[in-house]
Kinemage of the C-alpha trace (Angstrom):
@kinemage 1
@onewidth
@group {chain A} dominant
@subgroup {mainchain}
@vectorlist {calphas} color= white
{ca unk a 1} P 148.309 275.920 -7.802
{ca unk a 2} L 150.167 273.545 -5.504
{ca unk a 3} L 152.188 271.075 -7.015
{ca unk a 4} L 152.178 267.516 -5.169
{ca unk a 5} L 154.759 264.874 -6.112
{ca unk a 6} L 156.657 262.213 -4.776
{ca unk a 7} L 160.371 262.275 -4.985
{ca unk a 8} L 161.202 259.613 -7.687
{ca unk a 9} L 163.778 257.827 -5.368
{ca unk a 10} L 163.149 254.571 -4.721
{ca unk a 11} L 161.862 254.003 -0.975
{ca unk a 12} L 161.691 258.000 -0.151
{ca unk a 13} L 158.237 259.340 0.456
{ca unk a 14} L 159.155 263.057 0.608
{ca unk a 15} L 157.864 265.766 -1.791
{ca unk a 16} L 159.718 266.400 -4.629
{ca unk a 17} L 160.956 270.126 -4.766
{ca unk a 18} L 163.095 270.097 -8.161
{ca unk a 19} L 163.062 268.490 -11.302
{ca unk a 20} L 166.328 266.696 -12.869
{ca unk a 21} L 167.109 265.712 -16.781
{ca unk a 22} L 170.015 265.108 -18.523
{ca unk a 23} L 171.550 265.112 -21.900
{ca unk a 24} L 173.644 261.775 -22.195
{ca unk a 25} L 175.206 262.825 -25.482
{ca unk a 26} L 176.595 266.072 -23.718
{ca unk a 27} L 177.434 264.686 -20.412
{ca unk a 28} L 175.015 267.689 -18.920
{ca unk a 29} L 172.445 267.164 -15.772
{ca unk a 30} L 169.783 270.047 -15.004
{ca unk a 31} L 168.055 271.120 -12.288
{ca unk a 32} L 165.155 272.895 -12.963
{ca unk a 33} L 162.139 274.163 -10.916
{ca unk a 34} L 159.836 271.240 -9.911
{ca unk a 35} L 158.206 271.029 -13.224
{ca unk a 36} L 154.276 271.611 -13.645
{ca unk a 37} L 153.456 268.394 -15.205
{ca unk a 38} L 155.394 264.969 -14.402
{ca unk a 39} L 157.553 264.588 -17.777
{ca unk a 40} L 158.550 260.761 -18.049
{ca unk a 41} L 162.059 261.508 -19.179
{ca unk a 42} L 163.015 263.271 -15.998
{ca unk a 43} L 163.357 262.484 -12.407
{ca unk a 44} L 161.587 264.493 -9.702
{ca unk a 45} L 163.504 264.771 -6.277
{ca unk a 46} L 163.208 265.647 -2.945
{ca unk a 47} L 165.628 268.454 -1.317
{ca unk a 48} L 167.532 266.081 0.162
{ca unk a 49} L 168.260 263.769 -2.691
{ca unk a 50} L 168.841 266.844 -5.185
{ca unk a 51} L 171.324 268.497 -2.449
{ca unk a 52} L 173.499 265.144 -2.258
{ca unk a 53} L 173.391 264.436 -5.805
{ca unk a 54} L 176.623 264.166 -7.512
{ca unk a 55} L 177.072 263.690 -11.441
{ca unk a 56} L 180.020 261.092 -12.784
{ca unk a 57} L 183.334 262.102 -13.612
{ca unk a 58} L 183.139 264.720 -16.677
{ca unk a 59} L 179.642 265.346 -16.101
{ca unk a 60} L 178.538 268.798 -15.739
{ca unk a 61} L 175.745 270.037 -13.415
{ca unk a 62} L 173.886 273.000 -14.547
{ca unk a 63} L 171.296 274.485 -11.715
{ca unk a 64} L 168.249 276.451 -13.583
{ca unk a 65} L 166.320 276.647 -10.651
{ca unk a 66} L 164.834 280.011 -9.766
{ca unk a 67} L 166.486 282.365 -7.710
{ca unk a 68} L 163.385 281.888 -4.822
{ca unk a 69} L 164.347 277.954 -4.562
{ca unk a 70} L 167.967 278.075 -5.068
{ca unk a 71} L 167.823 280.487 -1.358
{ca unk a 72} L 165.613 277.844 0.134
{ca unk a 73} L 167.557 275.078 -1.032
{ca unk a 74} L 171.231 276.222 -0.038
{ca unk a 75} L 170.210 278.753 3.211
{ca unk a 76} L 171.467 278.218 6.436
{ca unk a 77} L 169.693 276.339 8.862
{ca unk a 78} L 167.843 276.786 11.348
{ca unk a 79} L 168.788 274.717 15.026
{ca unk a 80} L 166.758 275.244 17.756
């Protein structure tokens, strides 16, 4: 079943492709696989916003995604 969400970015209309949450108390942000459900203490983004995404300063970024997205998301591309 197709999952169709928009990225929660303010003013971007694209789909979101990956789901983000954090741990404040840890200092740790997660990517994960765009989630089934919308889960109102996470962030849904598009492939764009996830790529340029950059945690603060002692911040760790953990990427859980599968193996099929992470190859989608950081393959080369294509110019034509």
């Amino acid at each position: 079943m197709l999952m169709s969400r928009q990225c929660s970015r303010s003013g971007c209309a694209q789909a979101a492709t990956v789901t983000l949450s954090y741990q404040y108390s840890k200092a740790i942000v997660w990517f994960d696989d765009l989630l089934r459900d919308r889960d109102p203490h996470s962030y849904d983004l598009c492939l764009r916003h996830s790529a340029r995404l950059t945690v603060p300063n002692g911040w760790r970024l953990e990427d859980r995604r599968s193996p099929r997205e992470l190859i989608y998301a950081g393959g080369p591309r294509l110019t034509g």
